[in-house]
SEDO-558516 format. One line per 10 residues: number of its first residue (from 1); their letters; for each residue x, y, z of C-alpha. Coordinates in Angstrom, 2 decimals, decimal comma, m for minus. Example, Ala and Ser with C-alpha at 12.3 -4.5 7.8 and 13.67 -1.06 7.14 Angstrom:
% residues 2
1 = as = 12,30/m4,50/7,80 ~ 13,67/m1,06/7,14
This chain:
% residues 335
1 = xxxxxxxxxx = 107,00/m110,55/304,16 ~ 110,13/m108,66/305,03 ~ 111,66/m106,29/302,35 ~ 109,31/m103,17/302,45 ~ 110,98/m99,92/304,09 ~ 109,31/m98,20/306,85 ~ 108,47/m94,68/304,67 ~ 106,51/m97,21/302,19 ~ 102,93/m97,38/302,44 ~ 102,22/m101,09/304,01
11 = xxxxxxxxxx = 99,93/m103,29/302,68 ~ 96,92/m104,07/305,06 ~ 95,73/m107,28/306,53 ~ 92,70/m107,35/303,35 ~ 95,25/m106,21/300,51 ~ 97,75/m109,59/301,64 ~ 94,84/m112,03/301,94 ~ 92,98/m111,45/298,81 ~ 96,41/m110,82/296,87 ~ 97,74/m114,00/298,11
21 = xxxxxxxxxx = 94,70/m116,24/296,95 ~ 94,60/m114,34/293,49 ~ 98,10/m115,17/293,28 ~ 97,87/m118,63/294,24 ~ 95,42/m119,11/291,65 ~ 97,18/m117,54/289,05 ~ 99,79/m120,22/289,87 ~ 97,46/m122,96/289,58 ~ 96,39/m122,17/286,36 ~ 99,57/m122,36/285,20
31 = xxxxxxxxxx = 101,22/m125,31/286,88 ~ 98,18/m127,19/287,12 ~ 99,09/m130,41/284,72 ~ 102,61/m131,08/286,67 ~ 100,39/m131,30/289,79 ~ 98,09/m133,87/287,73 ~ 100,89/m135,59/286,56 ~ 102,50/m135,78/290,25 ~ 99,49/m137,12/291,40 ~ 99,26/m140,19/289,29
41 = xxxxxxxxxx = 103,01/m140,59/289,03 ~ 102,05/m140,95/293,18 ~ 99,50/m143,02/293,04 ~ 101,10/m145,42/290,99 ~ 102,34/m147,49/292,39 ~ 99,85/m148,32/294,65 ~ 97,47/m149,47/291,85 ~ 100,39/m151,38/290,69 ~ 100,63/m153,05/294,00 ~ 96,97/m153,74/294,53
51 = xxxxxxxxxx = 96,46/m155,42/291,33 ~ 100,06/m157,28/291,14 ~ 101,00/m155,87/288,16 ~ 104,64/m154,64/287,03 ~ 103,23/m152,87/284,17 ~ 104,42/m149,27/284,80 ~ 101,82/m146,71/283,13 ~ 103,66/m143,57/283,76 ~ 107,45/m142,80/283,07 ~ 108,28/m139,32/284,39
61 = xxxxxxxxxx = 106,43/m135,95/284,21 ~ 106,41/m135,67/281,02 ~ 105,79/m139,30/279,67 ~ 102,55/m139,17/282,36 ~ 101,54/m135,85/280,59 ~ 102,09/m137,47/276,79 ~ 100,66/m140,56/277,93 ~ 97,28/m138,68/279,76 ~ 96,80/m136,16/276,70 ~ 97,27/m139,36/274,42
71 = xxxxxxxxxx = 94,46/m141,94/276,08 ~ 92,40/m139,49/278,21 ~ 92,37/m136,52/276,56 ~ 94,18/m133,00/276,87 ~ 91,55/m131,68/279,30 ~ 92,54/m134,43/281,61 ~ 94,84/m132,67/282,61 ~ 93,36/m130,04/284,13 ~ 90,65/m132,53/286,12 ~ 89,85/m131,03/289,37
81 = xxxxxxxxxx = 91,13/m127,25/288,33 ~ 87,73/m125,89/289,83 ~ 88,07/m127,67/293,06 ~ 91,76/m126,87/292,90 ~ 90,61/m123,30/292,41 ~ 88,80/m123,01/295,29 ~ 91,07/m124,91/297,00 ~ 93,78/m122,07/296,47 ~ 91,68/m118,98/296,99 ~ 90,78/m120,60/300,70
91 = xxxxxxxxxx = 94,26/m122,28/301,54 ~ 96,59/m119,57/300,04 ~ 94,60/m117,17/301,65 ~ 94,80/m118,03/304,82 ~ 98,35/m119,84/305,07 ~ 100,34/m117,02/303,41 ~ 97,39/m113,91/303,48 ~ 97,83/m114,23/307,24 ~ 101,24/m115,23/307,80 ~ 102,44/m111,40/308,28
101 = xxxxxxxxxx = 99,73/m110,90/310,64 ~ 100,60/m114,32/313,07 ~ 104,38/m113,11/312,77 ~ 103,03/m109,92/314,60 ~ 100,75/m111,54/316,51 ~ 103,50/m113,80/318,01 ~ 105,41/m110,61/318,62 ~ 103,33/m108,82/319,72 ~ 103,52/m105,97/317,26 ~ 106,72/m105,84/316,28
111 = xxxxxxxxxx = 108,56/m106,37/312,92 ~ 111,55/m108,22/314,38 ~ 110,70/m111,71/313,98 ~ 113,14/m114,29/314,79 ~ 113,37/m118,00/313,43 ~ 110,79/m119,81/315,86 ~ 108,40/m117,02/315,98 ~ 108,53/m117,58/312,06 ~ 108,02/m121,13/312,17 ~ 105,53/m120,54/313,94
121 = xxxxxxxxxx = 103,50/m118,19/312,18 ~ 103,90/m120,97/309,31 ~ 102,68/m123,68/311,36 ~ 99,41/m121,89/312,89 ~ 98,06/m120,83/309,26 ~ 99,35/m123,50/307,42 ~ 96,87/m126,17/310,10 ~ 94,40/m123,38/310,10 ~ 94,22/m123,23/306,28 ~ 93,52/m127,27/306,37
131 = xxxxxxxxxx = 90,79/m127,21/309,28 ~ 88,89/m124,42/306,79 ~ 89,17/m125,81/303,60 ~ 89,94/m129,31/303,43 ~ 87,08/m131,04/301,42 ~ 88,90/m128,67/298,51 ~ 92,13/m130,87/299,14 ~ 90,35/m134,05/298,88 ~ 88,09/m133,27/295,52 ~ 90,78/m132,29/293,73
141 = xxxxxxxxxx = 92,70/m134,94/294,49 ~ 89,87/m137,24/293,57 ~ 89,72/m135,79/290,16 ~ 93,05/m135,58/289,34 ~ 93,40/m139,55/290,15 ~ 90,52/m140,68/288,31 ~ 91,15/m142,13/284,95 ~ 87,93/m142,62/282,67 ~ 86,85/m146,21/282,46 ~ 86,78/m148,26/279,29
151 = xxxxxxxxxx = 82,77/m147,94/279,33 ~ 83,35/m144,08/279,30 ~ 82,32/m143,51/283,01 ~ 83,89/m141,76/285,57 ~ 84,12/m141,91/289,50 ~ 82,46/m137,87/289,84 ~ 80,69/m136,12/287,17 ~ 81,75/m132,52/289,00 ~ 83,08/m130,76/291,37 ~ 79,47/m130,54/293,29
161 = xxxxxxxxxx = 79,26/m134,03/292,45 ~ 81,95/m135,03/293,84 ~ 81,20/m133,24/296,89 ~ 77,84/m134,59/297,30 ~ 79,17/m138,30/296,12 ~ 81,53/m138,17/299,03 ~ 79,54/m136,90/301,94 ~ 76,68/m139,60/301,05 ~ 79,17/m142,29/300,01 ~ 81,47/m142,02/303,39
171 = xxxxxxxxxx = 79,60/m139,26/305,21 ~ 80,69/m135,87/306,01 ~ 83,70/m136,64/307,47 ~ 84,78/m138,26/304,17 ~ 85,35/m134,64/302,84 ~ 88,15/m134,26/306,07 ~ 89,22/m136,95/304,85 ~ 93,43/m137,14/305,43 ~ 93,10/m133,86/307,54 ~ 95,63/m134,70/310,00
181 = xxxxxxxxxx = 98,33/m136,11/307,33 ~ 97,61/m132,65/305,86 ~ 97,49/m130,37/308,29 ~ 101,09/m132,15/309,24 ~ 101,98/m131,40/305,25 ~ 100,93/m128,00/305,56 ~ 102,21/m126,65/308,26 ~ 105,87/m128,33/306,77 ~ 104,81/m126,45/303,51 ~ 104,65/m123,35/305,11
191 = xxxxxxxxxx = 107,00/m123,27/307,24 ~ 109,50/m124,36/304,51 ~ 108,05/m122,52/301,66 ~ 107,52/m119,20/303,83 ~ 109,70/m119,35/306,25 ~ 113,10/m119,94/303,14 ~ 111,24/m117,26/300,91 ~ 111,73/m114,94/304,23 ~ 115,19/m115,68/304,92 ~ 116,34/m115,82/301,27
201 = xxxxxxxxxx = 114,92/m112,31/300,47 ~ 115,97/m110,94/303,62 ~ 119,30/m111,94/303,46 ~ 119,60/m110,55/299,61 ~ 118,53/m107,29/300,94 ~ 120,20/m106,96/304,08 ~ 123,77/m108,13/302,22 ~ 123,27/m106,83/298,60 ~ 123,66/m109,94/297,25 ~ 122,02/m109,08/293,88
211 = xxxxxxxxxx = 123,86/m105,79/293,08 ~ 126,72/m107,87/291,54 ~ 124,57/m108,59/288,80 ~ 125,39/m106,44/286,29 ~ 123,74/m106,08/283,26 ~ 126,50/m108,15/281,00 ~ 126,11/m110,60/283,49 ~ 124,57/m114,36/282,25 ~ 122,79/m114,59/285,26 ~ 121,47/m110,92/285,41
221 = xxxxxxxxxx = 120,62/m111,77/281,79 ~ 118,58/m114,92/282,46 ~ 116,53/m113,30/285,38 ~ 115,12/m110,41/283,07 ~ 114,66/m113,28/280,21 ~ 112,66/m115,13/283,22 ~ 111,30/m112,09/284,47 ~ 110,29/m110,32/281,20 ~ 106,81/m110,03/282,59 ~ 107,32/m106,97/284,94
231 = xxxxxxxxxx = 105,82/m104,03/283,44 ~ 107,22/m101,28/286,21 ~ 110,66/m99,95/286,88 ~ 112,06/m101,06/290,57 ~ 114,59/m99,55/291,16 ~ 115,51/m101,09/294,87 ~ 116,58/m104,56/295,56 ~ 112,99/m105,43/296,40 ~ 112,80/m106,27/292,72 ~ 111,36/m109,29/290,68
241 = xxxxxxxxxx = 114,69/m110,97/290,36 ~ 114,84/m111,12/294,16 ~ 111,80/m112,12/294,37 ~ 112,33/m115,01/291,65 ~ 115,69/m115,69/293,37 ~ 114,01/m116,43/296,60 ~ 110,85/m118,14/295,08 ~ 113,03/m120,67/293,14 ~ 114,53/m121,72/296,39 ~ 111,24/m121,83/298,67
251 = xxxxxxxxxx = 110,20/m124,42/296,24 ~ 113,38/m126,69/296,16 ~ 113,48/m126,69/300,03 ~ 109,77/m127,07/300,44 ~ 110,10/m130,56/298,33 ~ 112,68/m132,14/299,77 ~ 110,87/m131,62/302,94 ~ 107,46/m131,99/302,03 ~ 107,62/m134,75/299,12 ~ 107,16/m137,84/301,98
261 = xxxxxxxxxx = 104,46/m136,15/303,82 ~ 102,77/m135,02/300,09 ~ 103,01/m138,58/298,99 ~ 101,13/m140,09/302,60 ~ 98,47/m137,43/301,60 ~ 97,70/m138,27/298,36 ~ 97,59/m141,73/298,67 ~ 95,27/m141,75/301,81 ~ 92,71/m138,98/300,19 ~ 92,48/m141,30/297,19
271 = xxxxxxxxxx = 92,22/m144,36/299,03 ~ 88,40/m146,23/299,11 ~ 86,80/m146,52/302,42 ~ 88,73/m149,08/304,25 ~ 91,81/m149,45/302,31 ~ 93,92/m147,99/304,98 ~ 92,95/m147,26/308,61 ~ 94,88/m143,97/309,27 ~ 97,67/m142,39/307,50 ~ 100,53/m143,99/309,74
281 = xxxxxxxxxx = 99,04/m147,65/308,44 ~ 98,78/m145,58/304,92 ~ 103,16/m144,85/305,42 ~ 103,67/m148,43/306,89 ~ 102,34/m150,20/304,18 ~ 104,26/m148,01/300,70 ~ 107,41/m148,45/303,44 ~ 106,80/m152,57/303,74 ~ 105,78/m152,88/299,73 ~ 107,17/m150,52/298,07
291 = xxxxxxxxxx = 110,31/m149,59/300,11 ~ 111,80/m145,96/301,01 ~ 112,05/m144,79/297,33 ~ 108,05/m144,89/297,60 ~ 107,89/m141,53/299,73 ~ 109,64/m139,68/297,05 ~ 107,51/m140,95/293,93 ~ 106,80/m137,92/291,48 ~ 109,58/m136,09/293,27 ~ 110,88/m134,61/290,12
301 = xxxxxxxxxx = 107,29/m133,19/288,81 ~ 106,90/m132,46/292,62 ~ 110,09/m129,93/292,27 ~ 108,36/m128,98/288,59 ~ 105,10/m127,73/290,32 ~ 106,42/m126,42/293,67 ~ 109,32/m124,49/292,65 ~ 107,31/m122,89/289,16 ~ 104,20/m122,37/291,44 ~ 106,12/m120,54/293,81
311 = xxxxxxxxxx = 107,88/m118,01/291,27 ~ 104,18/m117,57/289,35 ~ 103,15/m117,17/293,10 ~ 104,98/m115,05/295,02 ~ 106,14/m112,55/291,80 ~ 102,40/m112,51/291,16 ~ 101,75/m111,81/295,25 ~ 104,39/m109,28/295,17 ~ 103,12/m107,26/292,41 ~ 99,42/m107,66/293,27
321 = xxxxxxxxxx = 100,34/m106,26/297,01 ~ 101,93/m103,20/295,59 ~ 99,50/m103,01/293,05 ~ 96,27/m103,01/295,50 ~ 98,36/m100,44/298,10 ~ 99,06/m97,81/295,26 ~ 95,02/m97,93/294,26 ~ 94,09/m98,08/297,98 ~ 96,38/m95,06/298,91 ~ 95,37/m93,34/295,36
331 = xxxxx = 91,20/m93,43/296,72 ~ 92,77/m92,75/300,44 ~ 94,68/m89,44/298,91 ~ 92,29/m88,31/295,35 ~ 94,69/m85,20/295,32
């Protein structure tokens, strides 16, 4: 990530990917039930199509959360968090641990990265993040979709469970399940999520676009309200409100890119064997019953979810980085 001067000490390779997967699941943790409540609001209609119903369950991201909490329980909203944890510490990881390091890579060493090479970068570790750790993807998503039965019973009893239930069920490949819809997802996520929080924060660094914020300012005002979490001084630009400035939009771009692609995923992971034969037939078919408007089902919680996890995320990434460089460089340098 751009925004560190040369005299700083530079976070290695190690520091960036285990700070971006501790990060990522700090995020989770937080956001976790407006990614629940996405997924049914995008599965939805689907089950409303398949059984010919108009009956419409959920009503926005916060009716689906009332409505979940109400007839399911409040711990239903955090179905599939352990899947979705390990989902995050192996995805995040990888797709923005190692995007620094493919920047340079493409460059071949140096820092001066232009928009393809960055695009790029995004694209290689967002499909290499789905090739490692897609059966993650897929359990969550299972759990998050499944709704307990009237008899009590559910479709997995755990995460293992639902691994093993899977790879008997519809064989091993059942756990890549979607891959190609998602590496196509992630590599958009990354190169719009990454690739805008780049720009943005380089661009409020390189033009001092937050020094106008003055302390009287409403704006300046509502960052530290937002930001009240920092514990250190900073006295450069490089600071949390930059950093929640650029986060905030990372996440607005990312859905209005990703939100089609994100729906196409979801619905094909969830899908029972045969119900769709790729995930073009998948598209065709929520384009020929449900129209356009389909792709962008649970767009709002969508926003919700992608543009808080990216502020929890990428403040938490930032601070972690400089966190883990000060105690490596304090055991480097003892006195």
């Amino acid at each position: 990530m751009v925004g560190i001067k040369p005299t700083d000490l530079q976070p290695t390779a190690a520091v960036k990917f285990f700070g971006a997967g501790t990060a990522a699941c700090f995020a989770d943790l937080i956001t976790f039930p407006l990614d629940t409540a996405k997924v049914r609001l995008q599965i939805q209609g689907e089950s409303t199509a398949a059984s010919g119903s108009a009956v419409v369950k959920y009503r926005g991201v916060f009716g689906t959360i009332a409505t979940m909490v109400r007839t399911e329980g409040a711990r239903s909203l955090y179905n599939g968090l352990v899947a979705g944890l390990q989902r995050q510490m192996s995805f995040a990881s990888v797709r923005i641990g190692l995007y620094d390091s493919m920047k340079q890579f493409y460059t071949r060493g140096s820092e001066n990265a232009n928009i393809v090479t960055r695009l790029m970068a995004g694209c290689t570790t967002g499909a290499m993040a789905v090739a490692f750790a897609q059966p993650t993807d897929v359990v969550k998503v299972r759990f998050q979709a499944q709704v307990r039965q009237s008899d009590g019973l559910k479709r997995y009893n755990g995460t293992m469970d639902a691994y093993r239930t899977i790879a008997r069920d519809e064989g091993v490949r059942g756990l890549w399940k979607g891959c190609m819809p998602n590496i196509t997802r992630n590599a958009i996520v990354n190169c719009a999520e990454l690739v805008t929080y780049d720009i943005i924060k380089e661009l409020i660094l390189k033009h001092d676009l937050m020094t106008g914020m003055k302390p009287t300012n409403p704006m300046f005002l509502l960052w530290l309200f937002v930001c009240s979490c920092c514990l250190t001084h900073m006295p450069s630009l490089d600071n949390l409100p930059c950093h929640f400035t650029a986060a905030f939009g990372a996440g607005f771009c990312t859905t209005i890119v990703a939100s089609p692609v994100d729906v196409v995923k979801t619905r094909f992971m969830n899908s029972t064997a045969g119900q769709y034969s790729s995930a073009l037939n998948c598209a065709l078919a929520m384009l020929t019953k449900e129209g356009p408007t389909a792709f962008y089902k649970g767009f709002v919680p969508s926003f919700l979810r992608l543009g808080s996890w990216n502020i929890v995320m990428f403040v938490s990434y930032e601070q972690i980085k400089r966190g883990l460089t000060r105690t490596q460089s304090s055991w480097e340098s003892p006195f």
